[in-house]
ROSE-4610 file (N, C-alpha, C; in Angstrom, 1 decimal, always signed):
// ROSE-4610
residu = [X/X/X/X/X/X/X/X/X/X/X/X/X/X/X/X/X/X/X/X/X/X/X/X/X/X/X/X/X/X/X/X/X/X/X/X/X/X/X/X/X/X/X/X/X/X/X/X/X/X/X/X/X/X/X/X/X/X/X/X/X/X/X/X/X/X/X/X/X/X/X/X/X/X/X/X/X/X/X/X/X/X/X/X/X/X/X/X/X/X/X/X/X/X/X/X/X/X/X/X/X/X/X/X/X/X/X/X/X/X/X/X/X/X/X/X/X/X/X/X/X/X/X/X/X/X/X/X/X/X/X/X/X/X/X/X/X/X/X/X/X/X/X/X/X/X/X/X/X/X/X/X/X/X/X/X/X/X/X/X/X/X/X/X/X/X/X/X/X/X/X/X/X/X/X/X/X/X/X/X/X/X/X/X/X/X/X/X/X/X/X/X/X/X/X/X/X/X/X/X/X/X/X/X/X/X/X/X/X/X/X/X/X/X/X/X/X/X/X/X/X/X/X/X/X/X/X/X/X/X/X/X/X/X]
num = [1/1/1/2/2/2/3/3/3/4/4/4/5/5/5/6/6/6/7/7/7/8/8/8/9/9/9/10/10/10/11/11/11/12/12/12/13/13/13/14/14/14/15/15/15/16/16/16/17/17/17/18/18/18/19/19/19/20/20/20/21/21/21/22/22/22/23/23/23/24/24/24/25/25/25/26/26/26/27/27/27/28/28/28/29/29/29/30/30/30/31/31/31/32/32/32/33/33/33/34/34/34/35/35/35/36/36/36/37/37/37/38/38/38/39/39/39/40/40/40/41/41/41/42/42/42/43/43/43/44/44/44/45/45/45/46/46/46/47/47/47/48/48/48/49/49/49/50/50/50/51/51/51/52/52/52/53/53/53/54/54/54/55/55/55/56/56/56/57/57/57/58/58/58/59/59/59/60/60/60/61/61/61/62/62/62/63/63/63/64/64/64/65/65/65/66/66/66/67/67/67/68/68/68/69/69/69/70/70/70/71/71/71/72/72/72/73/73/73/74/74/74/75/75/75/76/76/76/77/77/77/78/78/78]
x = [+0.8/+0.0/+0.9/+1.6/+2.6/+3.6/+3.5/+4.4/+3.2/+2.5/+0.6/+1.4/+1.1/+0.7/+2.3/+3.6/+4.8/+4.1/+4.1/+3.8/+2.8/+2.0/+0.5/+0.9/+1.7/+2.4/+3.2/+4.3/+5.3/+4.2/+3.4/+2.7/+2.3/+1.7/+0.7/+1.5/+3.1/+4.3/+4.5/+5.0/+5.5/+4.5/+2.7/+1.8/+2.0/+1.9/+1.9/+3.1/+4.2/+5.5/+5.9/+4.8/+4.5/+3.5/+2.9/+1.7/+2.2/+3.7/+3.9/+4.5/+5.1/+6.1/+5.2/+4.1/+3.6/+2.7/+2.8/+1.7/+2.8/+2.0/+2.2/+2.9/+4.1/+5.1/+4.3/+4.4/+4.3/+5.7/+5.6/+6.5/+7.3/+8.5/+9.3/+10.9/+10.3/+11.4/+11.6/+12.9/+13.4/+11.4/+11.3/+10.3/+9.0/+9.0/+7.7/+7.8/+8.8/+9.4/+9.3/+9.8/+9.6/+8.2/+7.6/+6.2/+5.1/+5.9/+5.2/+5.0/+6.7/+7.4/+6.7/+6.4/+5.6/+4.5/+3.7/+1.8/+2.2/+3.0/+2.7/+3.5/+4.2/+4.7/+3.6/+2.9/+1.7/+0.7/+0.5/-0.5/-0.4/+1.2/+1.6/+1.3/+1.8/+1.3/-0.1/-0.9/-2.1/-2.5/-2.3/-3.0/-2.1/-1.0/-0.3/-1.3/-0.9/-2.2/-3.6/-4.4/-5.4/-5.6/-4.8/-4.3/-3.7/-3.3/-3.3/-4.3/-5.0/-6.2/-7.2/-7.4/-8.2/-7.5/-6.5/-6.0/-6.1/-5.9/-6.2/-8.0/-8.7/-9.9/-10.4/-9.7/-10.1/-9.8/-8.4/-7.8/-8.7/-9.1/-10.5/-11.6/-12.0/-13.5/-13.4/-11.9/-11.9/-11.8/-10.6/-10.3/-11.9/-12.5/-13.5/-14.7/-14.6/-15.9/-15.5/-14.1/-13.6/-13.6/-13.6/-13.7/-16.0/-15.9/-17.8/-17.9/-17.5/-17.4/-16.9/-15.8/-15.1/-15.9/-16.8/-17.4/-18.8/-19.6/-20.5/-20.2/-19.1/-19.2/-18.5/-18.2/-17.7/-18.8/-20.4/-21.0/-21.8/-21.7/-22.3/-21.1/-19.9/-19.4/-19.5/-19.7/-19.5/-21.0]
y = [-1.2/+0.0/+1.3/+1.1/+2.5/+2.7/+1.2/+1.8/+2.4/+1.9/+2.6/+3.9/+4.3/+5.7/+6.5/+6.2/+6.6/+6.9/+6.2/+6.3/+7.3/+7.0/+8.1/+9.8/+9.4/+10.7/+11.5/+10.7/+10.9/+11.3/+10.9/+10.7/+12.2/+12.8/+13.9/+15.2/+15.2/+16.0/+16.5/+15.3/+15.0/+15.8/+15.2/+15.8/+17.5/+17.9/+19.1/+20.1/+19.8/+19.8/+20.0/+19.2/+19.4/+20.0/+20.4/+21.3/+23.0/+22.9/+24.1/+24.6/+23.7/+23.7/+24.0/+23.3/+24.2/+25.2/+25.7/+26.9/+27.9/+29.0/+30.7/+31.4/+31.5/+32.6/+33.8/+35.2/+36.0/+36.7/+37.3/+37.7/+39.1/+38.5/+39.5/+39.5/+39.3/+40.5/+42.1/+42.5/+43.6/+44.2/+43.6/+43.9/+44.0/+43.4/+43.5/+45.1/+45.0/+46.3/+47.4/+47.2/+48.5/+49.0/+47.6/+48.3/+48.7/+48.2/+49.0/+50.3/+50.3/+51.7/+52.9/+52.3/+53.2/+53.8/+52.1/+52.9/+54.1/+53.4/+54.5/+55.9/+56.0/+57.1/+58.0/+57.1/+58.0/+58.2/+57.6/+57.8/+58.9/+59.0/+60.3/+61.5/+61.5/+62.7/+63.1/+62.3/+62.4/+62.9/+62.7/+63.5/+65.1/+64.9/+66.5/+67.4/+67.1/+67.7/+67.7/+66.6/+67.2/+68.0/+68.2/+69.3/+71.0/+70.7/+72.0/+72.6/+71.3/+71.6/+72.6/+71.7/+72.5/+73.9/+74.0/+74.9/+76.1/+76.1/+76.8/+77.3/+76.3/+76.9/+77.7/+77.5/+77.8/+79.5/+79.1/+81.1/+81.9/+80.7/+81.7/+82.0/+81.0/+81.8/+83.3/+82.9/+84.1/+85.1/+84.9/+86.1/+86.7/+85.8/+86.2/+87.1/+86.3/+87.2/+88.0/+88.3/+89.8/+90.9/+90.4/+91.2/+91.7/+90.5/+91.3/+91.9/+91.7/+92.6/+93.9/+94.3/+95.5/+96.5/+95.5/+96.2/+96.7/+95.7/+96.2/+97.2/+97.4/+98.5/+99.6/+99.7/+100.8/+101.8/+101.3/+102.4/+102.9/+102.3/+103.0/+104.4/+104.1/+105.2/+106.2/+105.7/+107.2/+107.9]
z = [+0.0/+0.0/+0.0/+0.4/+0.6/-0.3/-1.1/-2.5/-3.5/-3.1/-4.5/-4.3/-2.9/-2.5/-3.1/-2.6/-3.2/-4.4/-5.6/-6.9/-7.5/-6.8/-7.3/-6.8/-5.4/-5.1/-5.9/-6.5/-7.4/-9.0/-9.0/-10.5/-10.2/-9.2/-9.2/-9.5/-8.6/-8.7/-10.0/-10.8/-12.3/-13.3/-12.7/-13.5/-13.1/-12.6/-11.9/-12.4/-12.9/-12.9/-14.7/-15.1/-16.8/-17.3/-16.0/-16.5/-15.9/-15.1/-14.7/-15.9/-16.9/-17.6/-19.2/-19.7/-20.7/-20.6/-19.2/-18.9/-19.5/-19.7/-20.8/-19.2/-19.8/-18.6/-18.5/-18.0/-17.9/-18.8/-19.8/-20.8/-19.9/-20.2/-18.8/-20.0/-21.3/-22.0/-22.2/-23.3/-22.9/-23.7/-24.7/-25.5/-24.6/-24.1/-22.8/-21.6/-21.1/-20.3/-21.0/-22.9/-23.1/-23.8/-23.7/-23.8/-22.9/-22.1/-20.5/-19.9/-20.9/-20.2/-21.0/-22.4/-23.6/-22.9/-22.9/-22.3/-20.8/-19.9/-19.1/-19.5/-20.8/-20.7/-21.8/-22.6/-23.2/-22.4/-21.3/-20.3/-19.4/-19.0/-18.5/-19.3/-20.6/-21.3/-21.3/-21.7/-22.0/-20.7/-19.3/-18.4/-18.5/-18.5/-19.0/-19.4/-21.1/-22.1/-21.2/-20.7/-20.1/-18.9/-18.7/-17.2/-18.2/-19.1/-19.6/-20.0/-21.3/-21.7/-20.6/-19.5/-18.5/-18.0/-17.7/-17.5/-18.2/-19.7/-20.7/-20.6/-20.8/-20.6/-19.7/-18.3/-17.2/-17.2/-17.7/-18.3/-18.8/-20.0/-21.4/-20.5/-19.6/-19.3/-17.9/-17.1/-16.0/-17.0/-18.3/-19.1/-19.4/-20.2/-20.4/-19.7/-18.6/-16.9/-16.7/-16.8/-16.7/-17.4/-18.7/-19.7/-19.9/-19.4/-19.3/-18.4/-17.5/-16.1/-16.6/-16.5/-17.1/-18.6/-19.4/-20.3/-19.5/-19.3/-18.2/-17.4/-16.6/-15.7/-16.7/-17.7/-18.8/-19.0/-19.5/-19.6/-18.7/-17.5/-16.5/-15.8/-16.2/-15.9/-16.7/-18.0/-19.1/-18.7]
């Protein structure tokens, strides 16, 4: 009985051990790293540009409320 068990033991390792072996790696080349390094560095930009974008608009509408403000109070002084 205890040689079954040895055996079926050793059988389950082996199985286990060939199924570690044609499982899909996690791809940990230079080609992988530097496409990692890509997305996050177009991802960085893209919030950039959107932080200016807003930024910019944020300019145009104060510029803007100011400039109504300042026309509006124009003819009440003349």
């Amino acid at each position: 009985m205890t040689v079954g068990y040895a055996f079926s033991h050793e059988t389950v390792f082996a199985d286990l051990r060939l199924a570690a072996m044609k499982r899909e790696r996690e791809p940990s080349s230079k080609a992988y790293r530097q496409d990692r390094f890509e997305n996050t560095e177009r991802a960085a930009k893209e919030t950039i540009e959107a932080e200016q974008r807003a930024r910019r608009e944020k300019t145009k509408r104060l510029k803007e409320l100011r400039l109504a403000q300042q026309s509006g109070q124009d003819p009440a002084t003349k």
